[in-house]
N, C-alpha and C positions, 0 to 999 in steps of 0.2 A: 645505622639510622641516626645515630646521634651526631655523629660526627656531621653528617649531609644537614643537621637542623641547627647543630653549630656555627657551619659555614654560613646558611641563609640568613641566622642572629646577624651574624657578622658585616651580611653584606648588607641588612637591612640597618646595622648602627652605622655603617659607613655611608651610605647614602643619606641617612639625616644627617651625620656631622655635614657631612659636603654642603647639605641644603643648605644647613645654620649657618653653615663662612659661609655661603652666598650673601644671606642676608644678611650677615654683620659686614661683610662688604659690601654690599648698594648702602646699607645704613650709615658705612663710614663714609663712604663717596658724596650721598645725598648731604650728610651733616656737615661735611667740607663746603659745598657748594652752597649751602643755607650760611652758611658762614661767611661763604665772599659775596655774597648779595647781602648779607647784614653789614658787611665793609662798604660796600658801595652805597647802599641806598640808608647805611642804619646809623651808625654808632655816633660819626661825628657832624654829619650832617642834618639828623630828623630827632636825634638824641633818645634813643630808644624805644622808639616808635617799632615795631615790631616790623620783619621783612614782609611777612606775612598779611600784614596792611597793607601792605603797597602792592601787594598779586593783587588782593583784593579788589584795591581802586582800580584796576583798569579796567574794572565793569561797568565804574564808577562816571557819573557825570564829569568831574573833574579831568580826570583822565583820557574822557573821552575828547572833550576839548586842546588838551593838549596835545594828543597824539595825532588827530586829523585836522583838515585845512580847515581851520576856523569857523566851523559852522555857526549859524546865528541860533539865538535863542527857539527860536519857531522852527527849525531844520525837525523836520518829522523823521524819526525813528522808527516808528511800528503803527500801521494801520490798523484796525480790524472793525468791521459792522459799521461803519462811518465816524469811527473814533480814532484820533492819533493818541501817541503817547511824542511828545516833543524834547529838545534839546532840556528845554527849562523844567516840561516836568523831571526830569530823572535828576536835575539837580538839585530840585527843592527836594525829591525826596530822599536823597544821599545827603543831603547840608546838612553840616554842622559834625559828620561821622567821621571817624578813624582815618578810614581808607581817602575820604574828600581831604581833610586834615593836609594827609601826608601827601598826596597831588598840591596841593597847593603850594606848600611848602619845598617842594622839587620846583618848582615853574617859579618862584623869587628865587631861589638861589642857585639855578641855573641861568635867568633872565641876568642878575646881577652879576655872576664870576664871566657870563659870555662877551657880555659888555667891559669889563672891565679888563678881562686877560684870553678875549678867547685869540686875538692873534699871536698870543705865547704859546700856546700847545697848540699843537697841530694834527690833522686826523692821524698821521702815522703814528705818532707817539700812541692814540685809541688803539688802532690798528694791531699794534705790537702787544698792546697790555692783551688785547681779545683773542687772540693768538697762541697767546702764554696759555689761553682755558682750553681752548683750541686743543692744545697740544695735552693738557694735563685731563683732560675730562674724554677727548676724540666724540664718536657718535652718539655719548650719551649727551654732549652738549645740548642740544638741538631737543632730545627730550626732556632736561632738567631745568631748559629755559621754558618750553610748552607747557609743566606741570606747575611753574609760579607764573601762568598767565604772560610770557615773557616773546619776544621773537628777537632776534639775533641784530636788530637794528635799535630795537627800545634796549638792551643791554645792554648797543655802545654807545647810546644817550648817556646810560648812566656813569661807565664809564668815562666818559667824557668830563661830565658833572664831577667825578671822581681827581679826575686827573688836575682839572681848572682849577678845584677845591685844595689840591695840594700845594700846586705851586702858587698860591694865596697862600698859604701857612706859611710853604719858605720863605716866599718875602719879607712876609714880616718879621721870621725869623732873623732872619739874614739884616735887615735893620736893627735888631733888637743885639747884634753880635760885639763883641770887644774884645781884645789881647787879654786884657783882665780874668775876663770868662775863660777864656782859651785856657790862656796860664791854671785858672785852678781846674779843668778839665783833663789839664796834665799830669796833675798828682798825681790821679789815681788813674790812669791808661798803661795800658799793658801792649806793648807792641806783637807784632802776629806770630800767633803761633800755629807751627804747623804739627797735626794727629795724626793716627790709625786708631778707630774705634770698632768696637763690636759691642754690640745691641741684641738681648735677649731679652722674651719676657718671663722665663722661668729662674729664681734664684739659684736653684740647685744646680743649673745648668752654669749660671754665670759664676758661681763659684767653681766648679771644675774648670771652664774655661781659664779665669783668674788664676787657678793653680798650675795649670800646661802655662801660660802668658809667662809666669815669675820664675819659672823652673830655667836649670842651667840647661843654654843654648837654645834656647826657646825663640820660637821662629813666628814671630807675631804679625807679620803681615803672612804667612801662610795659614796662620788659625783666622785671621780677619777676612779673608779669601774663603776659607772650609764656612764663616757661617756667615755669609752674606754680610760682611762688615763692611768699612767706608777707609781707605786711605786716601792718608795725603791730601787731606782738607785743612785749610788754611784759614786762620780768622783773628782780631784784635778785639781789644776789650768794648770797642765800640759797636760789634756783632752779639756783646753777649745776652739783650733781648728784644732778637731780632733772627732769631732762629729759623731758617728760611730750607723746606724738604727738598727744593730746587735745584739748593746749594750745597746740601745734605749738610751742614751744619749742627751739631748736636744740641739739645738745647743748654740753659743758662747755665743751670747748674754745671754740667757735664765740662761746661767753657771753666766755669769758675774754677774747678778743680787742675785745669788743665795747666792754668794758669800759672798757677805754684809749682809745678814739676819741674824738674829739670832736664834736659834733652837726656832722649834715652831712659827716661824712667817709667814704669806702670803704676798706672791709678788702682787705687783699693776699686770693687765692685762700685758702683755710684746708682742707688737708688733713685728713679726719679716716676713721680706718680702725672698720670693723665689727667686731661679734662674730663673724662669720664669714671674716674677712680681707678682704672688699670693702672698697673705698676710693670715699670721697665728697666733693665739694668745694664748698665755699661761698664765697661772696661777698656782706658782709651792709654796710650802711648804716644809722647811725646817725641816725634821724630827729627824737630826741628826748632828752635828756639831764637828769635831776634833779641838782641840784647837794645834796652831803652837810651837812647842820644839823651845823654845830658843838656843839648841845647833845647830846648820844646818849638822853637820855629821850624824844627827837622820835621814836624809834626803837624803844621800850623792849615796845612789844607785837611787834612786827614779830621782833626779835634774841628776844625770847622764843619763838616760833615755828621762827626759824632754829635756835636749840641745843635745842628738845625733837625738833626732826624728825633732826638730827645723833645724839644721843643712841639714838633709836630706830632707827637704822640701823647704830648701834654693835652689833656681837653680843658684845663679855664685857660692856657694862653690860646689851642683853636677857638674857643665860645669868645672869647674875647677879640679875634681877627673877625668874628664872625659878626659879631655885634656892633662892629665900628664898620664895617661893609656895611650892615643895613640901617646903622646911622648915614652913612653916603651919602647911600640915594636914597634916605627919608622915606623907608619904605613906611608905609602906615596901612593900618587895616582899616577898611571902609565899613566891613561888616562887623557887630557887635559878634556875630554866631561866633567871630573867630579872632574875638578882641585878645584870647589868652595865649596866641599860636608863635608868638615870638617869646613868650615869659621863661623860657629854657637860655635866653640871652641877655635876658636882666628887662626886657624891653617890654612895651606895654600894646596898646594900638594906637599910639601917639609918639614912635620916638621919634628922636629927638633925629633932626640933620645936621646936627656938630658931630664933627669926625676927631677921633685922636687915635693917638697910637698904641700898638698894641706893649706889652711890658712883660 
């Protein structure tokens, strides 16, 4: 009898473990996906306006403007007992909010990069980035756009906005470049190196593994095989934050270490903690090692790449391509409600239309 009440303990603690990785998977999943609509819609473009604002808006008078053919101010919305509610009421009573905010702020700085570069990016380039989620999320796409008020064509709006907004940055980048830069970008560039890593999140584990890895004849890409590890990923100091799951890439640190080894050597255990406070530990093998050309022009497309992706992940040199774009075209605010909605670009509801360059 006890044995039989042992068992159903059993299967009743195994069945909640199961539920809870469910959930901490949809959780991981969801918080990834909150993450790349916060890339899209958030961080360099609305400057922390929250993604969650922007579901929001598309309830929003704002939004609803933008999203359909142009309705007029008087296009009636909702009848009832010989009462409308119209285009302009739902705006007066959303003006001046979050969610209105950040609509409008999408609609100039999509109105301006379309004008200015939308015959550089082209829908395939959309196409292909939407594809990547496509592939990395499958049939939950489709619901994880549905639950931030989203559908699969306002997505590659934003991507789009996303993509336009880049290649703004490299330009300017890319103006902003010299041999000079190049040169000191070479000091310290570490040509590619090629790993075998394995990835635990238990230390205890990753110290035995560490100890089979170092032990004589030890067979490191068979222990990297036995626990779901990564061979034969290849990267340069200019990957090292820019960690990409894609690309299986390990992150900064994991590179840094890497770095300093010598072909054929193992790394000590290398702790590396989460965005959520979880901690992970590697043990990575250098299988292949490029020695650095004392010339740096050997280099000279590669460090060109490395300082315009630097660059673009810079936010005062984006806030600053950004704010000489809406110098351009002399964007100005009409409305007081929304006199402070460029003040994240130094700009007021009066800037200026002298353009200079970004630095």
């Amino acid at each position: 009898m006890a044995s039989r009440k042992a068992f159903q303990d059993e299967v009743k603690n195994k069945n909640r473990r199961t539920k809870k990785d469910q959930r901490k998977k949809k959780k991981k999943t969801e918080g990834s996906f909150f993450h790349s609509l916060a890339t899209i819609f958030g961080s360099k473009v609305f400057r922390g306006l929250a993604t969650i604002v922007l579901a929001a808006a598309l309830g929003g008078a704002g939004t609803y403007l933008w999203m359909n053919s142009r309705p007029s101010e008087q296009t009636v919305l909702v009848r009832m007992k010989g009462k409308t509610i119209t285009v302009a009421d739902l705006y007066e009573s959303s003006k001046g909010s979050d969610a209105t905010k950040t609509a409008l702020l999408q609609k100039i700085f999509s109105t301006m990069l379309e004008d200015k570069y939308g015959k550089k990016v082209s829908n395939d380039t959309v196409d292909k980035k939407y594809q990547q989620y496509v592939k990395q999320y499958g049939d939950q796409l489709t619901t994880l756009l549905s639950q931030n008020g989203m559908t699969a064509d306002t997505f590659k709006e934003g991507l789009r906005v996303q993509a336009l907004q880049e290649y703004a940055y490299k330009q300017a980048a890319k103006k902003d470049l010299t041999d000079k830069k190049l040169q000191e970008l070479y000091k310290d560039y570490t040509p590619t190196v090629t790993v075998s890593y394995i990835q635990v999140s238990d230390k205890e584990k990753a110290d035995s593994l560490h100890e089979q890895a170092t032990a004589d004849g030890a067979d490191f890409s068979q222990l990297a095989k036995d626990n779901n590890g990564q061979e034969n990923v290849a990267f340069d100091s200019g990957d090292a934050s820019s960690s990409n799951e894609s690309q299986n890439l390990p992150p900064e640190e994991v590179q840094k270490v890497a770095f300093k080894l010598d072909k054929d050597a193992v790394s000590d255990v290398v702790e590396v903690s989460g965005n959520d406070s979880s901690k992970s530990y590697y043990i990575v093998k250098v299988t292949d090692k490029t020695e650095k050309n004392p010339d740096w022009t050997a280099y000279k497309k590669r460090l060109s790449d490395v300082y315009v992706n630097k660059k673009v992940s810079d936010s005062s040199f984006t806030n600053k391509v950004t704010a000489n774009l809406l110098k351009e075209y002399n964007v100005t605010i009409e409305d007081q409600t929304y006199s402070s909605l460029l003040s994240n670009y130094g700009l007021d509801s009066s800037a200026s239309s002298s353009s200079s360059k970004a630095k």
